[in-house]
RODO-2510 file (C-alpha; in nm, 4 decimals, decimal comma):
residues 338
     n   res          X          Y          Z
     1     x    10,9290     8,9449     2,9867
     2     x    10,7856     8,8180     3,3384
     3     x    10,5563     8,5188     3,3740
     4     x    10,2399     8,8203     3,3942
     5     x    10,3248     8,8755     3,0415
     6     x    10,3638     8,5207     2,9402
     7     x    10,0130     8,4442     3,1356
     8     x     9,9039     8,7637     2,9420
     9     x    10,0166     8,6246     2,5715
    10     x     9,9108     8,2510     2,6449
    11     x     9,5535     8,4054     2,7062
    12     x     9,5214     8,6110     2,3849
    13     x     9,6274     8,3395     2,2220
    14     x     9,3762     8,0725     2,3683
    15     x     9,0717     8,3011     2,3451
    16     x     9,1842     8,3671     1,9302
    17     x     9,1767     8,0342     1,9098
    18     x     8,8184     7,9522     2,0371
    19     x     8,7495     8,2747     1,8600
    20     x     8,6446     8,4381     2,2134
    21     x     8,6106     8,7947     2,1025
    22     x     8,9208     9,0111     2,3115
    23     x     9,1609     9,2895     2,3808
    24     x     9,4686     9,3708     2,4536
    25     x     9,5715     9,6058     2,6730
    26     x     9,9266     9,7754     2,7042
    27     x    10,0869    10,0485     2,9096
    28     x    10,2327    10,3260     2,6302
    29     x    10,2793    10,6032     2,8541
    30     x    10,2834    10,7470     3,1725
    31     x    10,3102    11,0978     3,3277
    32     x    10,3552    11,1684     3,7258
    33     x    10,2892    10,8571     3,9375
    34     x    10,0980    10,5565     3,8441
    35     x    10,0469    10,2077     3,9072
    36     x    10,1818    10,0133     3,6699
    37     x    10,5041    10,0556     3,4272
    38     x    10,4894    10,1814     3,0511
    39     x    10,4932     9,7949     2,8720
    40     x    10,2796     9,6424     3,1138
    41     x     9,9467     9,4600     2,9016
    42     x     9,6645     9,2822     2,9938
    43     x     9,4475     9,0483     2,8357
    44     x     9,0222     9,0866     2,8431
    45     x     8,7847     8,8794     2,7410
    46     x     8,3700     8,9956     2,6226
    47     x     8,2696     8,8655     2,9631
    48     x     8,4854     9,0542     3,1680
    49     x     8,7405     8,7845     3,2312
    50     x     9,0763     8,9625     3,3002
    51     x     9,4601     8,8646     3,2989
    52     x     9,7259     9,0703     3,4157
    53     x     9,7184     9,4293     3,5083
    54     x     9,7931     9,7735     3,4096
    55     x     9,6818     9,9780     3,6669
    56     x     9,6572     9,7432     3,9897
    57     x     9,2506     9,8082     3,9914
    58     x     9,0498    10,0922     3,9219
    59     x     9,1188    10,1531     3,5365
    60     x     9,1009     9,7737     3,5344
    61     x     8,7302     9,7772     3,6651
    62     x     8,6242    10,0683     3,3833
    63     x     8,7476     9,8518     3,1385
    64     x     8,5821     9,5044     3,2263
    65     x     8,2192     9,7820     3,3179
    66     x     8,2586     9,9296     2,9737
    67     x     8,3181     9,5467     2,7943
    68     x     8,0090     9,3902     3,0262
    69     x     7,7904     9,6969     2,9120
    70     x     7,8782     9,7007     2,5203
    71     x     8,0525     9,4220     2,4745
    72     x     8,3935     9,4143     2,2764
    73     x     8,2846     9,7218     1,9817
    74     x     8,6560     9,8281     1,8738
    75     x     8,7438     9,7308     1,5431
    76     x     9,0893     9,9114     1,5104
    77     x     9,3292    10,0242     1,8176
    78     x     9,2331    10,3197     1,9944
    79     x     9,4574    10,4911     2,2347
    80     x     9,2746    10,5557     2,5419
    81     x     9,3948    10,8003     2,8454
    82     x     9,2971    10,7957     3,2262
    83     x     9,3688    11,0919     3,4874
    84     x     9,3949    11,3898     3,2875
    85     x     9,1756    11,5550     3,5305
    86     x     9,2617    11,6014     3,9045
    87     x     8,8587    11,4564     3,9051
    88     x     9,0300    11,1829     3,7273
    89     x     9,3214    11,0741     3,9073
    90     x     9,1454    11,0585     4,1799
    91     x     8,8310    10,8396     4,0545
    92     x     9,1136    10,5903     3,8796
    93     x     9,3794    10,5923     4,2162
    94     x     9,6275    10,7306     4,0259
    95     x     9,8139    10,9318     4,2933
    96     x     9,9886    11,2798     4,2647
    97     x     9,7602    11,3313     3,9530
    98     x     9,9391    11,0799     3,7858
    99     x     9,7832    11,0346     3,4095
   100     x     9,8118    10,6992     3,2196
   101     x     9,8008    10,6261     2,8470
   102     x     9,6744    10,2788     2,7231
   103     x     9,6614    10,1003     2,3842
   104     x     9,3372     9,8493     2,3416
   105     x     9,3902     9,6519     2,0371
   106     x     9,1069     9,4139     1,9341
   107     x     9,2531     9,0686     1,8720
   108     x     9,2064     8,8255     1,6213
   109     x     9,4134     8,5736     1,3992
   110     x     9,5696     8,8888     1,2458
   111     x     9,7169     8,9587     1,5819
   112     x     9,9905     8,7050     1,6010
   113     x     9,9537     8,6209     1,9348
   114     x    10,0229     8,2396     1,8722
   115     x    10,3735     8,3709     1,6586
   116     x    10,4376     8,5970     1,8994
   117     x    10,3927     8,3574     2,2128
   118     x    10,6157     8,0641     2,0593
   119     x    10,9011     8,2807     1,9724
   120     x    10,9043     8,3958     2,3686
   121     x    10,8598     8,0292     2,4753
   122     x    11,1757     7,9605     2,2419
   123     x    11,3714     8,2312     2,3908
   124     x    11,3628     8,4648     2,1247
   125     x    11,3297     8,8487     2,1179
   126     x    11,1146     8,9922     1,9052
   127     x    11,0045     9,3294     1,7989
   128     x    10,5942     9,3665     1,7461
   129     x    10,5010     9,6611     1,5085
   130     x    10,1230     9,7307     1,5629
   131     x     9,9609     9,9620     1,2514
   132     x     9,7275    10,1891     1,4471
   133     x     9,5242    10,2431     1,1973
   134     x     9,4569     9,8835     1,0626
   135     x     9,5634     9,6745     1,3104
   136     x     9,8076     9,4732     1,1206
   137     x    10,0856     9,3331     1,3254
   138     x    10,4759     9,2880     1,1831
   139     x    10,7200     9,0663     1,3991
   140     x    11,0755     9,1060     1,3594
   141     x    11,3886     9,0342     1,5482
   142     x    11,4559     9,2688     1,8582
   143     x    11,7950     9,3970     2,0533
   144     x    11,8366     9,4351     2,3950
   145     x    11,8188     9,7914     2,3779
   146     x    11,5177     9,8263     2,1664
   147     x    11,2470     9,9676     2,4238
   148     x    10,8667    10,0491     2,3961
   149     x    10,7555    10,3272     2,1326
   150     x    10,4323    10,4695     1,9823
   151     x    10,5162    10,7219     1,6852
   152     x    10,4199    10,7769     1,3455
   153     x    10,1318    10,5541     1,3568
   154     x    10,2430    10,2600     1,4872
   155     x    10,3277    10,1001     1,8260
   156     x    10,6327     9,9116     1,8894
   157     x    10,6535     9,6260     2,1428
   158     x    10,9572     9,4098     2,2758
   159     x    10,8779     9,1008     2,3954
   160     x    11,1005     8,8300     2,4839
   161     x    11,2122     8,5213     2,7346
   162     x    11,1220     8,5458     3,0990
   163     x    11,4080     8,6308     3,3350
   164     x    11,5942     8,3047     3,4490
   165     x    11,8066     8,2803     3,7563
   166     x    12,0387     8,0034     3,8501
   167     x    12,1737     7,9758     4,2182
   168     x    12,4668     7,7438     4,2563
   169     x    12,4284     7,5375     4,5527
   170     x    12,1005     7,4458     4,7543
   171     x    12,1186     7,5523     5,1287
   172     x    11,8951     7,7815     5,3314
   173     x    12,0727     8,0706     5,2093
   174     x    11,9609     7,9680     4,8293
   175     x    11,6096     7,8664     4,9467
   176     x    11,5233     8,2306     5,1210
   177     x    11,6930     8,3607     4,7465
   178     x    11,4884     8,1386     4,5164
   179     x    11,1511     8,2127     4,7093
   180     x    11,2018     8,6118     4,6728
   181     x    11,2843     8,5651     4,3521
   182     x    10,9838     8,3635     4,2618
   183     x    10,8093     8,6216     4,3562
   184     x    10,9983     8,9235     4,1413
   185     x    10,9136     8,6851     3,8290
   186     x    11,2643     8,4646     3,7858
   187     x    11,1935     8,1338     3,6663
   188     x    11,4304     7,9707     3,9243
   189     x    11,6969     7,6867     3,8584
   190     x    11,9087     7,5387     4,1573
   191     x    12,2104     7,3363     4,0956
   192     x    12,3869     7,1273     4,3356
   193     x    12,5362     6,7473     4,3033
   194     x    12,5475     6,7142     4,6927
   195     x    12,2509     6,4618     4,7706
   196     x    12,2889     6,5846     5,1257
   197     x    12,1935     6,9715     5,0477
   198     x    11,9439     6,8577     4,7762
   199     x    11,7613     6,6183     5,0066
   200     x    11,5965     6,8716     5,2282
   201     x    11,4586     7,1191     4,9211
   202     x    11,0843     7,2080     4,9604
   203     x    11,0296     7,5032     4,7979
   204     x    10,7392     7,4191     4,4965
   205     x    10,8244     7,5911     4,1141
   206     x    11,1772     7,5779     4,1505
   207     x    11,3999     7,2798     3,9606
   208     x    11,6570     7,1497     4,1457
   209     x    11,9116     6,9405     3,9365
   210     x    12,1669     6,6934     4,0099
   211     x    12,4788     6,8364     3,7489
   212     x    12,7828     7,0023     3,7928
   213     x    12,7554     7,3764     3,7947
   214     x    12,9574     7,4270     3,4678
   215     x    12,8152     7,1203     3,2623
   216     x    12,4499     7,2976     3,3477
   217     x    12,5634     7,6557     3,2858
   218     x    12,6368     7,5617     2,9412
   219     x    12,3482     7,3449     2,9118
   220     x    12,1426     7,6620     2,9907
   221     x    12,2522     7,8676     2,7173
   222     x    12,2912     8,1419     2,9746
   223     x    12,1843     8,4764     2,7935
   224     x    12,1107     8,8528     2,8523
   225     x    11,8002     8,7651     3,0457
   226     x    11,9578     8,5052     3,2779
   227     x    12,1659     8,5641     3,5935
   228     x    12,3564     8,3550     3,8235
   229     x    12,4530     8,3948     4,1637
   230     x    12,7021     8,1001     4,3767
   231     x    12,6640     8,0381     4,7426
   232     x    12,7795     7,7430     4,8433
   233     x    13,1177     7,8758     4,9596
   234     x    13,3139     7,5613     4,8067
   235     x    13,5408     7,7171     4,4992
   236     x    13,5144     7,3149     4,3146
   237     x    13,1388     7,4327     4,2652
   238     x    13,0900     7,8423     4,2553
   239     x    13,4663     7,8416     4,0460
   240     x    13,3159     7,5536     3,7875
   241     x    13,0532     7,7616     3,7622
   242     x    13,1598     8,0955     3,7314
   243     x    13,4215     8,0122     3,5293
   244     x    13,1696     7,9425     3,2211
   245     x    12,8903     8,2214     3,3195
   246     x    13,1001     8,4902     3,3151
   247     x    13,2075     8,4039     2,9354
   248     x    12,8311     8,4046     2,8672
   249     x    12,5538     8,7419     2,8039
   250     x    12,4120     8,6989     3,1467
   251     x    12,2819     9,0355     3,2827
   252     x    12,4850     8,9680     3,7072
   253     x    12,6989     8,6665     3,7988
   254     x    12,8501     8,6635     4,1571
   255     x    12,9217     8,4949     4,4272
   256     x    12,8991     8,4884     4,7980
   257     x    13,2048     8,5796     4,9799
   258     x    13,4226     8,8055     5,1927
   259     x    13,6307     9,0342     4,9625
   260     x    13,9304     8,8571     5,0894
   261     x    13,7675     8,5259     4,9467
   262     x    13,6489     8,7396     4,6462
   263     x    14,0268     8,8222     4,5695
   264     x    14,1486     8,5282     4,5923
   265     x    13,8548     8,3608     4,3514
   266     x    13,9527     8,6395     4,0876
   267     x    14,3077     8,5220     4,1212
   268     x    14,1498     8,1519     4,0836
   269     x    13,9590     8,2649     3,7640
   270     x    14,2884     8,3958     3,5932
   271     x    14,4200     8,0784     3,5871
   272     x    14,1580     7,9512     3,3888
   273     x    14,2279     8,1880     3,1486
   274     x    13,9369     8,4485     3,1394
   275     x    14,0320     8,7605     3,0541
   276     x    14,0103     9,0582     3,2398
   277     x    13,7128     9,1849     3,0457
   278     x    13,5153     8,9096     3,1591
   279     x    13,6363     8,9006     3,5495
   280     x    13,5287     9,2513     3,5858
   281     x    13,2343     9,1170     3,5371
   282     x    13,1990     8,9321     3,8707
   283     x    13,0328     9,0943     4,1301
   284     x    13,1447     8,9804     4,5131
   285     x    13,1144     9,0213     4,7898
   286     x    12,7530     9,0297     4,6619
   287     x    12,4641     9,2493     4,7478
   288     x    12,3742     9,5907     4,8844
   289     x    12,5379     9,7054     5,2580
   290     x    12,1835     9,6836     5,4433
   291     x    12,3753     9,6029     5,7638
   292     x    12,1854     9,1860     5,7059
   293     x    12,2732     8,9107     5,9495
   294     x    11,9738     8,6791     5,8948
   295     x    11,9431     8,4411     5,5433
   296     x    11,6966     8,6487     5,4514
   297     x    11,7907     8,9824     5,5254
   298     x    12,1433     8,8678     5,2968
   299     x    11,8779     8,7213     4,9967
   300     x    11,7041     9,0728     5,0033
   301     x    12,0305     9,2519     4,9859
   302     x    12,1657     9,0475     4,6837
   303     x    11,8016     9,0936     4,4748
   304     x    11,8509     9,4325     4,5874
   305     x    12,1790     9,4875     4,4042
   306     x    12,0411     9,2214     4,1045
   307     x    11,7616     9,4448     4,0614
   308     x    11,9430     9,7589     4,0455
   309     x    12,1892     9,6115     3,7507
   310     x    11,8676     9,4506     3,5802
   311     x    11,7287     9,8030     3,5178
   312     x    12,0631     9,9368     3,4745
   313     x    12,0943    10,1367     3,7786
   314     x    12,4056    10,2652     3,8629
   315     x    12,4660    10,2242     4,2258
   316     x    12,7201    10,4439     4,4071
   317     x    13,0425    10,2732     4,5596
   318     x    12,9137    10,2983     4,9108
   319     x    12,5891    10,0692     4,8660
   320     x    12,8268     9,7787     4,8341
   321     x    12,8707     9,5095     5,0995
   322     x    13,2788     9,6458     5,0914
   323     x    13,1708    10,0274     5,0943
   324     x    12,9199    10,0473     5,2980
   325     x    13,1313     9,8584     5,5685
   326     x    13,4378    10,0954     5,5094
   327     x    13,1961    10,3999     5,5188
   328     x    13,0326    10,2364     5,8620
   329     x    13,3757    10,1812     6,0003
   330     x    13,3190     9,7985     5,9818
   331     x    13,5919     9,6827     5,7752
   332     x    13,9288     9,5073     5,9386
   333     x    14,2045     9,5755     5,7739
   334     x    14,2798     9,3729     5,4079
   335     x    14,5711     9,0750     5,4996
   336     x    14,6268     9,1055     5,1282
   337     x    14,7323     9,4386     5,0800
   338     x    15,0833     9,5334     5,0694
***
């Protein structure tokens, strides 16, 4: 779940509680091109008001000119599409004929909002069951590989903690990273116990905390929604700290590094006994070969390659820092082969 969902839950909750009549709004389905991703909701309120999005407009503005004119009227979910036409598509800007398929829920105390909004706060996933028909709403626990469903009545939502990201160390390398990755939804944590790096931080929404990586890595209950990514280039902090994420759910760990460095840090991280299992899990040198020189051409090509294993992309051998190199012709030769 990204903060847009979060904003989206906290205001279905609020308006239930001042008994505001509202909808929600939710992505089911999508065919061709469009907008917005299946799962994506949004919140509206009987004068229009609007939070989040699931089209990035136009369907957006029939919805809050159909609530101004008649108010909210729904008493049950109704399934709504947009774009079966090629008249369509074009009136909503859904390109290529793209066609969308929306679920608009009237809310109320039945929804569960409130239940639903403190179990995400607490890190929880959780499985909503919506009854089309009634409107009755079941939570239950969710896996990581439940996903979005309507069938046999009912529609089936996962909802769960926002994406965390902690970057070990805080130099300009880790600022460029943290304010990209503000922006693709991470709530960001930076750890470094060097006043001298922490001194000049300046980048709002981001917590910056005096620990050592490892003490704060279990601290943070790392999980399947959480990566973590060391740059500072000193093995006392990105070992401490690998050393403990990589025993943990989190989706990516890895490190900065050349793969000489990355060798030897895997040879480091047998001695503290992790087992193979969980070393393969490392990912260094880091990122996506994009040719990058500048701090921010390096942060785009690590979200790049954190992005990719997010939505479980697998990426071919030569989109690596190490492959693409050896592909380009850019890689000396290894000092520790044989």
């Amino acid at each position: 779940m990204d903060s847009i969902d979060l904003e989206v839950l906290h205001a279905c909750a609020q308006w239930i509680r001042d008994g505001v009549p509202c909808e929600y709004v939710t992505v089911v389905r999508t065919w061709g091109s469009s907008p917005r991703p299946e799962g994506a909701t949004m919140a509206i309120r009987a004068d229009g008001l609007v939070v989040g999005s699931v089209s990035g407009g136009c369907i957006e503005d029939d919805l809050i000119a159909a609530v101004r004119e008649h108010g909210i009227t729904r008493t049950r979910p109704e399934v709504v599409t947009y774009g079966i036409s090629a008249d369509e598509a074009h009136r909503f800007g859904l390109p290529c004929g793209g066609t969308i398929q929306l679920v608009v829920e009237p809310l109320g105390p039945h929804s569960r909002m409130d239940e639903l909004l403190a179990l995400a706060q607490r890190r929880v996933l959780s499985r909503r069951t919506l009854d089309l028909e009634s409107g009755a709403v079941e939570l239950s626990s969710a896996s990581p590989e439940d996903q979005l469903r309507m069938a046999d009545g009912s529609l089936v939502s996962v909802h769960g903690p926002r994406l965390r990201m902690l970057i070990i160390g805080a130099g300009q390398l880790s600022q460029f990273l943290a304010q990209i990755a503000i922006g693709l939804e991470y709530q960001v944590t930076v750890c470094d116990p060097r006043e001298e790096y922490r001194g000049s931080w300046s980048l709002p929404g981001v917590e910056v905390v005096h620990a050592m990586p490892d003490d704060l890595v279990l601290e943070m209950k790392l999980d399947s929604r959480s990566a973590v990514i060391a740059l500072t280039h000193d093995p006392k902090l990105d070992d401490l700290a690998l050393m403990e994420a990589l025993k943990t759910d989190a989706f990516y760990v890895g490190a900065i590094g050349s793969r000489v460095n990355n060798a030897r840090r895997r040879e480091r991280l047998r001695e503290f006994d992790l087992s193979e299992e969980q070393i393969a899990k490392l990912h260094g040198p880091i990122g996506l070969y994009i040719g990058s020189k500048t701090p921010y051409e390096i942060a785009v090509s690590i979200l790049a390659e954190l992005t990719a294993v997010k939505n479980g992309v697998a990426l071919p051998a030569q989109m690596s820092v190490e492959g693409g190199k050896e592909l380009a012709g850019k890689l000396p030769p290894d000092p520790l082969a044989a």
